[in-house]
C-alpha positions as CSV (number, residue, x, y, z in Angstrom):
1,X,-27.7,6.2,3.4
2,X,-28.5,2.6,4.6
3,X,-31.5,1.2,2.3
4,X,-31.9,-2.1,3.5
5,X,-30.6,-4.8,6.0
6,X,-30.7,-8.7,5.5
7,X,-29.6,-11.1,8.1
8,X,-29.7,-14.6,8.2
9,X,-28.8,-17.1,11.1
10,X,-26.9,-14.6,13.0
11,X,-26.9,-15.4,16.8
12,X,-30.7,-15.2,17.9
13,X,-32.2,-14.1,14.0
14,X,-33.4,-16.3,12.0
15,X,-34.1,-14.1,9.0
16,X,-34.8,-10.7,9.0
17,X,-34.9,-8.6,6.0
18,X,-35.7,-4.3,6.3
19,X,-35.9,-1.1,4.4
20,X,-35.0,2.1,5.4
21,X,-36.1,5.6,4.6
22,X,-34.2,8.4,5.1
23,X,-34.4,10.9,8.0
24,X,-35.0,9.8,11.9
25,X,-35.6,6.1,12.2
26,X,-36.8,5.1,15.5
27,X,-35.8,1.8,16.9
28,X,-37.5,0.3,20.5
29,X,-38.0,-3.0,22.2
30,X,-37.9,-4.2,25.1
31,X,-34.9,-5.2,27.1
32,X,-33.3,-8.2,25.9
33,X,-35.3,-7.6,22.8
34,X,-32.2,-7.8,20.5
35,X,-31.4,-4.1,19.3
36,X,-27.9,-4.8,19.9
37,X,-27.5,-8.0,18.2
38,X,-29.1,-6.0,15.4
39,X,-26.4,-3.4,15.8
40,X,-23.7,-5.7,16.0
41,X,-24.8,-7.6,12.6
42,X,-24.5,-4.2,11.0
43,X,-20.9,-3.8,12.4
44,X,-19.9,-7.2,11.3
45,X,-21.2,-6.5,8.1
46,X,-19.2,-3.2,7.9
47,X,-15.9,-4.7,8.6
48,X,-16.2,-6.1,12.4
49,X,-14.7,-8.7,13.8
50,X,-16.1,-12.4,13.1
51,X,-16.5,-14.8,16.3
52,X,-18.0,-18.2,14.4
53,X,-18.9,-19.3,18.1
54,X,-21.2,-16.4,19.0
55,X,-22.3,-15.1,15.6
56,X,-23.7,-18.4,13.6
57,X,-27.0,-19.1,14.8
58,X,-28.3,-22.7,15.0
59,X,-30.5,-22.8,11.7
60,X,-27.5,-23.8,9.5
61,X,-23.5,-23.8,8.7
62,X,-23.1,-20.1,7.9
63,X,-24.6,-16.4,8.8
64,X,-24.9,-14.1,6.1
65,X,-25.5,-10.4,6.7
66,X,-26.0,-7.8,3.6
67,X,-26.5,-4.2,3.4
68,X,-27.4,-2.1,0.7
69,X,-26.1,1.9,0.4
70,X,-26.0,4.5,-1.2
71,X,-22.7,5.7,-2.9
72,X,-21.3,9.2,-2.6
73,X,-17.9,10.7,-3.5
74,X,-16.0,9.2,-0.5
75,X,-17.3,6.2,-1.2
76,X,-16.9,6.1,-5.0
77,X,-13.5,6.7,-4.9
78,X,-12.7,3.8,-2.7
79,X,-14.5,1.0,-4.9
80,X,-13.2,2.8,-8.1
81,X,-9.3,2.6,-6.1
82,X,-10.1,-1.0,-5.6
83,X,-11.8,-1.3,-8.9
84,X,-15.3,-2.4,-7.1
85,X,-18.2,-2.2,-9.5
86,X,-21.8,-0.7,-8.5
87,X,-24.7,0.3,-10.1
88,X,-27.6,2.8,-9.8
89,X,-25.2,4.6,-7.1
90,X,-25.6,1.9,-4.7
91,X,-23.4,-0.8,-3.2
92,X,-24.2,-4.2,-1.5
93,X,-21.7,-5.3,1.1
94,X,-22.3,-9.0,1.8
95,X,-20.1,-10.3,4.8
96,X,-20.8,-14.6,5.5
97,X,-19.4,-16.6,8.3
98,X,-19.4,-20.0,8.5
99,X,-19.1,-22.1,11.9
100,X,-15.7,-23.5,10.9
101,X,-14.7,-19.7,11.3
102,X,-14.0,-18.7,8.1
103,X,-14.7,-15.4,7.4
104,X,-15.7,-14.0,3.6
105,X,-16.4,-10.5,3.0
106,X,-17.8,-8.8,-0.9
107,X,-18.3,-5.5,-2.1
108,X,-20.5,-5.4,-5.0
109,X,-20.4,-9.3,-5.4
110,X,-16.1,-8.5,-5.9
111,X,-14.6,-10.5,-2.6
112,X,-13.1,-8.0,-1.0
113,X,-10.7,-7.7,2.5
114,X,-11.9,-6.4,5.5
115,X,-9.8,-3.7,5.7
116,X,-11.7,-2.5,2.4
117,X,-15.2,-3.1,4.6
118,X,-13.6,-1.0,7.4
119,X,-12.4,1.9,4.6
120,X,-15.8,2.1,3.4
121,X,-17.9,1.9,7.2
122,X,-15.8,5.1,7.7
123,X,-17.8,6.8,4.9
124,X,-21.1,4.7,5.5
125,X,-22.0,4.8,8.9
126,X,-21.6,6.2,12.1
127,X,-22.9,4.5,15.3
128,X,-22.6,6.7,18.5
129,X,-23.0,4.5,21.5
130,X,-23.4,5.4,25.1
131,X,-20.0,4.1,25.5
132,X,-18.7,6.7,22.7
133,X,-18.5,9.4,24.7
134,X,-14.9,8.3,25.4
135,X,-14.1,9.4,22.3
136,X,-13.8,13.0,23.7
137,X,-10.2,11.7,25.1
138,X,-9.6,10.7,21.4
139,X,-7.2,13.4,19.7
140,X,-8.1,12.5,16.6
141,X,-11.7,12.9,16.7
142,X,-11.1,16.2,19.0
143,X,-9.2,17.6,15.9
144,X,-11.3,16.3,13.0
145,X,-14.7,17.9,15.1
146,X,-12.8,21.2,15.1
147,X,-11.0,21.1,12.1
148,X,-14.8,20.5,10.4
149,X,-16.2,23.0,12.2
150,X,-13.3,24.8,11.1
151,X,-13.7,24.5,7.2
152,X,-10.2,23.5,7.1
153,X,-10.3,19.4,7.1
154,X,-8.6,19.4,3.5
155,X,-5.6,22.0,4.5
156,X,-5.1,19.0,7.5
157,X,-4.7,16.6,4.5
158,X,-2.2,18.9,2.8
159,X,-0.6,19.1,5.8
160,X,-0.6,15.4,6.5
161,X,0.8,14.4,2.7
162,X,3.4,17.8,3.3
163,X,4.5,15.4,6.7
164,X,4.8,12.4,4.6
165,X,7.0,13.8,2.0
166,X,8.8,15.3,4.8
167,X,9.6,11.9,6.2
168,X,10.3,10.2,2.6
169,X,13.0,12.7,2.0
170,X,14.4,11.8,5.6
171,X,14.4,8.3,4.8
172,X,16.0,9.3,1.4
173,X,18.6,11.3,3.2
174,X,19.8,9.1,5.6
175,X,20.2,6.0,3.3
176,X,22.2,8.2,1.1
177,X,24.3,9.4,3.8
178,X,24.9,6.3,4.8
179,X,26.2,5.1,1.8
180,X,28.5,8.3,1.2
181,X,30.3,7.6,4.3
182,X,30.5,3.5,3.6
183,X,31.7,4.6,0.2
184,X,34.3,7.2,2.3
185,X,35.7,4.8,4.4
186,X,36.2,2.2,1.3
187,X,37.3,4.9,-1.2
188,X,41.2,4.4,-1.0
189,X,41.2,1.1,-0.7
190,X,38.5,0.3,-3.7
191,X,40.7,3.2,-5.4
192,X,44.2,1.4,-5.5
193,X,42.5,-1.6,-6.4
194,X,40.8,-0.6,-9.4
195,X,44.1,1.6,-10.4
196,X,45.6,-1.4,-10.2
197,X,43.2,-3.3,-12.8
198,X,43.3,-0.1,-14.7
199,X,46.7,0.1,-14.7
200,X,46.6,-3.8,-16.2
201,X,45.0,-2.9,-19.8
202,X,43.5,-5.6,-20.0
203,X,41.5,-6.9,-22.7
204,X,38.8,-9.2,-23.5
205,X,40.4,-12.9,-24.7
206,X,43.9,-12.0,-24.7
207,X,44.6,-14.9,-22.5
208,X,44.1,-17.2,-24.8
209,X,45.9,-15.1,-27.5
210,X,49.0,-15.1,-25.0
211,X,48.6,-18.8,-23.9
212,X,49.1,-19.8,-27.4
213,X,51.8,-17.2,-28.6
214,X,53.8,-18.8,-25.3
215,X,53.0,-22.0,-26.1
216,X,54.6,-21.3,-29.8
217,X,57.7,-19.4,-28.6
218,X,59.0,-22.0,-26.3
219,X,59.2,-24.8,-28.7
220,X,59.8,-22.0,-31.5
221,X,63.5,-24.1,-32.8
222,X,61.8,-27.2,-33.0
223,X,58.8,-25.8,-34.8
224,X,61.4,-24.2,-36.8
225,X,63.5,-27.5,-37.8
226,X,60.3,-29.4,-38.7
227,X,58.6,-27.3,-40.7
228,X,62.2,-26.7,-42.2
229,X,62.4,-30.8,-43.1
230,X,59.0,-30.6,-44.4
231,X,59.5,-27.4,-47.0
232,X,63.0,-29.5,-47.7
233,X,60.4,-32.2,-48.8
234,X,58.4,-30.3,-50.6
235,X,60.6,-27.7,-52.3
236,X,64.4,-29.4,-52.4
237,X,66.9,-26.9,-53.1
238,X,69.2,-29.0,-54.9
239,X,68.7,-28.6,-58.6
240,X,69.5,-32.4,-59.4
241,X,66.5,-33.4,-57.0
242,X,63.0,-33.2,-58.8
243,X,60.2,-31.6,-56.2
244,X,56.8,-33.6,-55.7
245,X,55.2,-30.8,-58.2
246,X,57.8,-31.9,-60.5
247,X,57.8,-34.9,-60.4
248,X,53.7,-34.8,-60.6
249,X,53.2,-32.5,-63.7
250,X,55.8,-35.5,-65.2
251,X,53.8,-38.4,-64.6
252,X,50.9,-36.2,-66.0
253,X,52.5,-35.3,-69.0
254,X,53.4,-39.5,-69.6
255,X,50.3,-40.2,-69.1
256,X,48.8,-37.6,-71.0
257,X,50.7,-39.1,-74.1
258,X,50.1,-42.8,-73.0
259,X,46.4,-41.7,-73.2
260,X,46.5,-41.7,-77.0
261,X,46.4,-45.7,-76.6
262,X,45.3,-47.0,-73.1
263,X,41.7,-45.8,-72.3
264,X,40.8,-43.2,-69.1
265,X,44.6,-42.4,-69.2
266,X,44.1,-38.5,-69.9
267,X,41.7,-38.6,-66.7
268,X,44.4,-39.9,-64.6
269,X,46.8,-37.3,-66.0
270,X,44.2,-34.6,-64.9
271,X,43.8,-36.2,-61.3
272,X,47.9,-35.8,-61.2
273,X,47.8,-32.4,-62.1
274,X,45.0,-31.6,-59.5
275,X,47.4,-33.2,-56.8
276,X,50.0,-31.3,-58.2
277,X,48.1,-28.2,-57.4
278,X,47.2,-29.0,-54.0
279,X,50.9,-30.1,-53.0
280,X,52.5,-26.6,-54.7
281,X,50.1,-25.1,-52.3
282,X,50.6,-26.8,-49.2
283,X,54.3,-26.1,-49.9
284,X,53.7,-22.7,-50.1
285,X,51.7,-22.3,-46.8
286,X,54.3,-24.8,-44.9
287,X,57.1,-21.7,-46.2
288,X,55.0,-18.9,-44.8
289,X,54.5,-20.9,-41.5
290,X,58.3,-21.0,-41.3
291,X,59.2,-17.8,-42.2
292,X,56.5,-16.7,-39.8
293,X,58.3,-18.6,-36.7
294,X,59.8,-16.2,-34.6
295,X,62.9,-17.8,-32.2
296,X,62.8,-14.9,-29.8
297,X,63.9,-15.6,-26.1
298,X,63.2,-11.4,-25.6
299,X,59.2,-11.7,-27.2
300,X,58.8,-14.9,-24.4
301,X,59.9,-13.4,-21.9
302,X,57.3,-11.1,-22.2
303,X,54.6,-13.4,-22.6
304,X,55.8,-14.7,-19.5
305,X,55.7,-11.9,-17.9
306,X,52.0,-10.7,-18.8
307,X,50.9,-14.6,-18.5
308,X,52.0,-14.0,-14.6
309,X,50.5,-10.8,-14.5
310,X,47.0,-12.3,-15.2
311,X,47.8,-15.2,-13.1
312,X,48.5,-13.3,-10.4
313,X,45.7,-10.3,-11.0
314,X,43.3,-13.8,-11.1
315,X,44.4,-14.8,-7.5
316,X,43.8,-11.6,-5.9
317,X,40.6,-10.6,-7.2
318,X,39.3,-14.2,-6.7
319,X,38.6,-14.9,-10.7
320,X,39.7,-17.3,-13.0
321,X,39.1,-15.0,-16.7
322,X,40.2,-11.6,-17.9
323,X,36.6,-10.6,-18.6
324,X,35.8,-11.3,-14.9
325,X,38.8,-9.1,-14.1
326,X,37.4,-6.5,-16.2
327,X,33.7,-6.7,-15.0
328,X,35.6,-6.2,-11.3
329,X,37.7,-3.2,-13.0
330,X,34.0,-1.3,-14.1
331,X,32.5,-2.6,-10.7
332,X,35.2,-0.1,-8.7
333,X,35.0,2.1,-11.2
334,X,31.6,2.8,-10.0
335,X,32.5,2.9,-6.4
336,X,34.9,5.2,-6.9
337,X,33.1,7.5,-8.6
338,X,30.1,7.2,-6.8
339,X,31.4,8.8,-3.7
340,X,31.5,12.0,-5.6
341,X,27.9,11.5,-7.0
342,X,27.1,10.7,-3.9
343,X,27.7,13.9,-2.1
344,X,25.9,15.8,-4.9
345,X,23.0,13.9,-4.0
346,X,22.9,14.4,-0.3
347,X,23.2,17.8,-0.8
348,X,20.4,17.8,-3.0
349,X,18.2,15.8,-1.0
350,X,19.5,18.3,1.8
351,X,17.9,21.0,0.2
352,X,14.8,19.3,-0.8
353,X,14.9,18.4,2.8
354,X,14.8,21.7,4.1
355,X,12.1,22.7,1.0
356,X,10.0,20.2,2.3
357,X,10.4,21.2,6.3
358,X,9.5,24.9,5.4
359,X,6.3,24.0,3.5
360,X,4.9,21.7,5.9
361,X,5.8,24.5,8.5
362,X,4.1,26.7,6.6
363,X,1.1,24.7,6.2
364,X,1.5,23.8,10.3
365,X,0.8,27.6,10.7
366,X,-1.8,28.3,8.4
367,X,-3.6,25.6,9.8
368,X,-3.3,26.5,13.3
369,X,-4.6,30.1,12.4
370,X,-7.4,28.8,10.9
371,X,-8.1,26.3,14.3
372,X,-7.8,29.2,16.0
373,X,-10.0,31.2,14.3
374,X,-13.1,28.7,14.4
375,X,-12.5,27.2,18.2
376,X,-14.4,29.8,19.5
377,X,-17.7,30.2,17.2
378,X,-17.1,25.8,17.8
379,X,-17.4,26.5,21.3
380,X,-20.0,29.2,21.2
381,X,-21.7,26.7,18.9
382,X,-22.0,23.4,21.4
383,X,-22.3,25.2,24.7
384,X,-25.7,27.2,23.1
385,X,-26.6,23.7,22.5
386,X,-26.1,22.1,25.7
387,X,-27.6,25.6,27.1
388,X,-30.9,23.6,25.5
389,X,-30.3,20.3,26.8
390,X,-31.1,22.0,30.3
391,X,-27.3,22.6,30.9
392,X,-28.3,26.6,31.2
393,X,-24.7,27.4,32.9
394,X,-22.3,25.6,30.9
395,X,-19.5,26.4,29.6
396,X,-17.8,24.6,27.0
397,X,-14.5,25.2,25.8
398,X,-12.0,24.3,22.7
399,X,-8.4,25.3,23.5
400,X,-4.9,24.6,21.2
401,X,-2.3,23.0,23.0
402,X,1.7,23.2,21.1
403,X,3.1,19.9,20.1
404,X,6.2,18.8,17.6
405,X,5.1,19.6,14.2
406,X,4.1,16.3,12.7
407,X,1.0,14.7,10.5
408,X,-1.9,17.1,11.9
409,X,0.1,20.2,12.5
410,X,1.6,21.9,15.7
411,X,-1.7,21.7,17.4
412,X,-3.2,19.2,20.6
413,X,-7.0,19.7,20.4
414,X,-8.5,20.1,24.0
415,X,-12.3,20.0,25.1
416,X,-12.7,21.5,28.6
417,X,-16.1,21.6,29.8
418,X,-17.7,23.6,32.8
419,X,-20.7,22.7,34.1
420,X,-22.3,26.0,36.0
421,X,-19.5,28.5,37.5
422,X,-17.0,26.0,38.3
423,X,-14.4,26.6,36.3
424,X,-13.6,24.7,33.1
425,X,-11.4,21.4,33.3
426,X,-10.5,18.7,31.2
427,X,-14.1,17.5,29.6
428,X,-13.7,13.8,30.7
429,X,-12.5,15.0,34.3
430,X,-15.5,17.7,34.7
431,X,-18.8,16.5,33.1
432,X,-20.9,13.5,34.9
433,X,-22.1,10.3,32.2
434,X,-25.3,12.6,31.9
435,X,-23.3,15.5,30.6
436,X,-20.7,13.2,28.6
437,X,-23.9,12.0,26.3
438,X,-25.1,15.4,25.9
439,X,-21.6,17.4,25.0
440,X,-21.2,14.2,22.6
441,X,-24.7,14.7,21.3
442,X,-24.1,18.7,21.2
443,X,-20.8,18.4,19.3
444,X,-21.8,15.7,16.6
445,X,-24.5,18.0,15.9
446,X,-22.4,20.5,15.1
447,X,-19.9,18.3,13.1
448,X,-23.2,17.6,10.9
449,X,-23.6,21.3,9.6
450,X,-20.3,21.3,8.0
451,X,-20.2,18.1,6.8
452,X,-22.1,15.5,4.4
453,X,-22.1,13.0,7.8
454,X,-22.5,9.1,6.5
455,X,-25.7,7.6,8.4
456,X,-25.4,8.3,12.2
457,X,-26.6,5.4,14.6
458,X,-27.1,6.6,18.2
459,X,-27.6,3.9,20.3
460,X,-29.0,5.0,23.8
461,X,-27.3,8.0,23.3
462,X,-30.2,9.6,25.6
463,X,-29.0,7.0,28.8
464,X,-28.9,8.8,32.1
465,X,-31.2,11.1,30.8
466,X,-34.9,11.8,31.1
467,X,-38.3,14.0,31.2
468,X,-37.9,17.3,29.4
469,X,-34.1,17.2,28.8
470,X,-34.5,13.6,26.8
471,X,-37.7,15.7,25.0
472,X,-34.7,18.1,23.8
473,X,-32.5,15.5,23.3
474,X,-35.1,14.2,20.6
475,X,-36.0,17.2,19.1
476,X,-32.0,17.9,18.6
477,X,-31.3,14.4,17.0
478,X,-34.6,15.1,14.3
479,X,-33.2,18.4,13.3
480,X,-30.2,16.4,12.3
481,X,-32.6,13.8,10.9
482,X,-34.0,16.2,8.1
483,X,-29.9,16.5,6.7
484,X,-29.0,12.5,6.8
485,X,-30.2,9.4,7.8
486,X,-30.4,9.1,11.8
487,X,-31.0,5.7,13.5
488,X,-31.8,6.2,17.4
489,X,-32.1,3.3,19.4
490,X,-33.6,4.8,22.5
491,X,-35.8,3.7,25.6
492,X,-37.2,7.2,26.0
493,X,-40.8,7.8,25.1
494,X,-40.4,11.7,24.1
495,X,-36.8,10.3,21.8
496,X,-39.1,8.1,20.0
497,X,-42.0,10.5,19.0
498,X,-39.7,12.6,17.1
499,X,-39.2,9.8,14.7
500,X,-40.1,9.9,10.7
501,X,-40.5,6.2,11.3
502,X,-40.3,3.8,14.0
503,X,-39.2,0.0,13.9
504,X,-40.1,-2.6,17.1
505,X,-37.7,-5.3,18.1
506,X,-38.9,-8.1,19.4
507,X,-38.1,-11.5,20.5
508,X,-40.4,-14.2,20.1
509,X,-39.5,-18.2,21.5
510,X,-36.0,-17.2,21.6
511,X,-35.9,-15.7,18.2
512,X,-35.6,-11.7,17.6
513,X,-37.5,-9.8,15.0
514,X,-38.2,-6.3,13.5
515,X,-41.1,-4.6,12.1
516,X,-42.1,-1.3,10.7
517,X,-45.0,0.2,13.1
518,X,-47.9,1.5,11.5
519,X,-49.5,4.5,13.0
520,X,-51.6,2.7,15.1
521,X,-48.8,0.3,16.5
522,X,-46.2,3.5,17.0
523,X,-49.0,5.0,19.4
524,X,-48.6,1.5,21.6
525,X,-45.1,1.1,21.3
526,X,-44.7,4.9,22.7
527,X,-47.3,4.0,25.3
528,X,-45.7,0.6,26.2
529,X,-42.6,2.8,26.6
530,X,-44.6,5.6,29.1
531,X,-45.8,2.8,31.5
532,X,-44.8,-0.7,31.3
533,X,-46.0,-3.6,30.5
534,X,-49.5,-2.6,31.3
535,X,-50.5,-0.1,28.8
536,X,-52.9,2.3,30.6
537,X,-55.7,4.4,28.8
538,X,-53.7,7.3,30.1
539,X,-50.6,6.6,28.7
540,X,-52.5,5.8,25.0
541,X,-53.5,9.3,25.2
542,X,-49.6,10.6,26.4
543,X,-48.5,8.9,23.4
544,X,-50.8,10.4,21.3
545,X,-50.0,14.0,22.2
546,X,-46.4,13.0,22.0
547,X,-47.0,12.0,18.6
548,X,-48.9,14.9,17.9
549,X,-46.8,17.8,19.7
């Protein structure tokens, strides 16, 4: 329910600030007064749209309108889904414009979008205005007032997430098949070319490996006949010439003996036999080098050949290193096989396809049987009600119209409305402005017993109306009133007596204001009302027995 309102420098308001108790709140004034600029700081409060040259009023820079609710499951789950806090079970919704036109909207002092103000109005209020009766060409409302009346609002919303899954697996589907036949039309040619790359062998760094071995093999003789000169250095094969190692461990051993007379001598002799070492051992490494030279024309060749393979492999896959060619190879690889993974997917998401089609099908059905069975007690329902809104002969109607299976089913809601013997016709085609107000009235009533309704405004919903019907019209409207919180803004004496409380608007040197009547000021507000501007003894008493009846 709505427990307060607080408006500040909003077109013709200055401040206002107003609690609310639940049941039917009356709210009156006088043409012009202001009710709607009331209503329509509620609206912008709940999501509306903001028009900083209309809406801020000219006591400051900004308008600020907050309203304070109650919160109930619908509404918890939203600010818990968009992690808004609350306490005590209420919420505060705080919406400021300023006259630059920026809009700022808060739930619970969190800023907030509109589009989360709008989600929560859904579950906060209703306002019915005279001009809502064109809702009865809405399908959607059509099929929610049924499907309520129905008791089968939550199979809808099976059958709505049943439709989405529906289309997700389509989605799925089609992208998949789509890439089966891109990966069809591609799989020879990507096939050849990775058998190709296959075919190669190839192996991480064995360019390099191969650029070096033919680098070696082509100068192989002269490597050969250096290295040969060198180890001739180093290791003479004549027996008449001494080697360097020879000729090293000599001059030690001289200087080893000199060392029994000259000073630092023996340390000499042990740097000689440490060079000694060192050139024995570079002689044997330069031997193993040239034993290890290969002169093979046959063993080049070959590098040449798999240098030109690279080469070659390199220029028509548009890389320049084995490992990219082998990242290619692995990348067709996958293409090649996923054309066969491929078709097991699409026919599993065939199957889940067709799983999916049959249960929301089957959910299509079972909610169209229960449509069926609760259109007519729906229909009994509102025509015994506009029977009492002085409509005695007529005839209201809910029929099922066949559509496409899709979010809400296989079913086109349809309101026909008769009003005596005539037969029945579209509702908006056959039923006068008069009649539109009162089906309206008839069938939100009924939505009301099946459902925890948010707070329902009706403003004027009693227009083109009066004397005993409007009486009804009141007395229908407070029956709802003792369920949920009922605003009616109404110009209609009898409307007005039925009220649990009753709120004036009223503009004062271009300023609009509203007050809580006391019992004394409800009696000449109801009076006012009955005959005008001058308030008659007469009409005191009228609004007394109205009060009282």
């Amino acid at each position: 329910m709505l427990y307060s309102l607080s408006v500040s420098n909003y077109i013709l308001i200055g401040s206002l600030e107003s609690s609310f108790p639940e049941g039917l709140s009356i709210i009156s004034g006088e043409t012009g007064a202001g009710k709607s600029i009331l209503l329509g700081a509620l609206s912008l409060v709940l999501g509306g749209k903001a028009d900083a040259a209309t809406m801020v009023g000219p006591a400051g820079d900004n308008c600020v309108v907050e309203a304070e609710f109650g919160v109930d499951d619908a509404v918890r789950a939203i600010l818990e889904a968009e992690d808004i806090p609350y306490e005590n079970n209420r919420l505060l919704l705080r919406r400021t414009v300023s006259r630059s036109g920026r809009s700022r909207s808060f739930a619970g002092d969190e800023p907030v979008s509109v589009g989360v103000l709008q989600e929560l109005a859904a579950c906060l209020v209703d306002i019915h205005s005279q001009h809502q009766t064109l809702r009865l060409q809405d399908e959607r409302f059509r099929m929610e007032a049924l499907d309520l009346r129905a008791g089968c609002s939550g199979l809808r919303l099976d059958c709505s997430a049943a439709w989405s899954d529906v289309l997700k697996i389509r989605r799925h589907l089609t992208e998949l098949q789509e890439r089966l036949a891109s990966a069809r039309d591609q799989q020879d040619y990507n096939r050849s070319r990775w058998e190709r790359l296959d075919k190669a062998g190839l192996k991480a760094g064995e360019l390099e490996e191969l650029e070096a071995q033919q680098k070696q093999l082509a100068h192989a003789e002269e490597i050969k006949e250096t290295l040969g000169a060198a180890l001739g250095l180093l290791s003479p094969s004549a027996e008449e010439v001494p080697s360097p190692g020879q000729q090293l461990r000599e001059s030690a051993r001289l200087l080893e003996k000199a060392g029994a007379y000259v000073p630092g001598m023996q340390e000499l002799a042990d740097r000689l036999a440490s060079a000694r070492l060192e050139v024995e051992d570079i002689a044997e490494s330069v031997s193993s080098a040239f034993d290890a030279v290969e002169v093979s024309p046959g063993k080049l060749e070959e590098v040449d050949q798999r240098l030109g393979l690279l080469y070659e492999l390199f220029r028509k896959y548009g890389v320049t290193s084995v490992e990219e060619l082998i990242a290619e190879r692995d990348r067709l690889a996958g293409l090649v096989l996923d054309a066969g993974s491929l078709e097991e997917a699409v026919s599993a998401a065939e199957k889940a396809l067709k799983a999916a089609e049959a249960r929301h099908l089957a959910l299509c059905d079972e909610l169209h049987s229960a449509r069926l069975s609760g259109a007519g007690a729906f229909a009994e329902a509102v025509t015994a009600t506009l029977h009492r809104l002085d409509l005695p002969g007529a005839r209201f109607e809910v029929a099922l119209e066949d559509i496409a299976p899709g979010e809400n089913g296989r079913d086109r809601v349809l309101f026909r409305f008769g009003p005596s013997s005539q037969a029945v016709a579209d509702v908006s085609k056959a039923a006068s402005g008069g009649e539109l107000s009162r089906i309206m009235l008839a069938v939100k009533a009924e939505m009301a017993r099946f459902t925890h309704m948010p707070t329902l405004i009706f403003d004027e919903i009693d227009s083109g109306v009066s004397g005993g019907t409007a009486d009804k019209m009141g007395s229908l409207v407070c029956e709802m009133g003792r369920a949920m919180q009922v605003f009616a803004i109404t110009h209609l004496p009898q409307v007005a007596a039925k009220g649990d409380a009753h709120f004036l608007v009223s503009k004062s040197a271009g300023i609009t204001s509203m007050r809580l009547l006391d019992a004394s000021g409800r009696v000449q507000e109801i009076a006012r009302m009955l005959s005008g501007a001058t308030i008659t003894p007469e009409a005191v008493a009228n609004a007394r027995a109205l009060l009282n009846a």
